[in-house]
C-alpha positions, 0 to 999 in steps of 0.5 A: 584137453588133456589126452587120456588112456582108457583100457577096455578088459575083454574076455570069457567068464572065469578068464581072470577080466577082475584081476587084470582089471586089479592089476591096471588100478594098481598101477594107478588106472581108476577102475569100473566094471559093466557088472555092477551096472548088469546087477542094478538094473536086473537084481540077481536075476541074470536075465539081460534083455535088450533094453537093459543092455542099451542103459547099461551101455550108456551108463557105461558110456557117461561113467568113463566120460566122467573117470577121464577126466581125472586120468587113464582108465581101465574099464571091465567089460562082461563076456563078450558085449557086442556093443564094446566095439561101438563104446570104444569108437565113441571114446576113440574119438577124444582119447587113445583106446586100447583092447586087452583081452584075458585069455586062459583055457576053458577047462580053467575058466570053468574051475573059476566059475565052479569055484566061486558059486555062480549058480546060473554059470555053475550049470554051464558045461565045458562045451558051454565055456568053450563056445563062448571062449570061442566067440570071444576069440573072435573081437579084435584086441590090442593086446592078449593076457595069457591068464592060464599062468600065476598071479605073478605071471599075469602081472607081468604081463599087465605092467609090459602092457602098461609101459607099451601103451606109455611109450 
């Protein structure tokens, strides 16, 4: 069997986790996000109990087993899911796994999330954010995007990522 890469998005909301994971599935990566999984099982509601969690999780889980077999992947991972580290082991042990976290300040987290109308996060205050930054700080990553820069500087960073990761 083959050994394929699977890159693990990580970061806050409104760090920029889409467009890196934009940047990677340009690069020839195929491409899937926890978030979609989050809005089938609980509509629009952002309420995520943990049962819910659990699906999403092993959803998330079959979804990869079924995208290695076509080639590397890179795969969105919402906030700071404390079962990312538990779904990286379960792949680690067929194939290489790497962490990228996105990384940008708060204030510019916070400009994000106001500016794409999210209702439920348009609430949060910039405390809020820089809690939930700090948080995400805190999970170990292979490797960190400063995502504060422009789209052209992110890209950079992505395809240094891409040719590290292919050496």
């Amino acid at each position: 069997m083959r050994m394929f890469k699977v890159v693990f998005i990580i970061g806050s909301r409104g760090s920029g986790k889409s467009t890196v994971r934009t940047f990677f599935e340009q690069a020839g990566f195929l491409g899937s996000s926890q978030e979609a999984k989050y809005l089938k099982y609980a509509g629009c509601s952002t309420r995520r109990t943990s049962k819910m969690r659990d699906a999403v999780y092993e959803e998330a889980y079959r979804e990869i087993r079924n995208l290695i077999s076509n080639g590397n992947v890179v795969y969105e991972l919402t906030g700071t899911d404390k079962r990312w580290p538990i779904l990286k082991d379960r792949i680690a042990k067929s194939h290489k796994v790497y962490s990228v976290k996105v990384d940008c300040p708060a204030n510019v987290a916070l400009k994000r999330v106001l500016a794409r109308g999210w209702d439920n996060l348009a609430r949060s205050s910039e405390k809020e954010l820089y809690r939930i930054q700090f948080r995400s700080f805190i999970l170990p990553s292979d490797f960190i995007i400063d995502n504060s820069g422009s789209l052209k500087d992110t890209q950079k960073q992505v395809m240094e990522i891409i040719r590290r990761i292919n050496d």
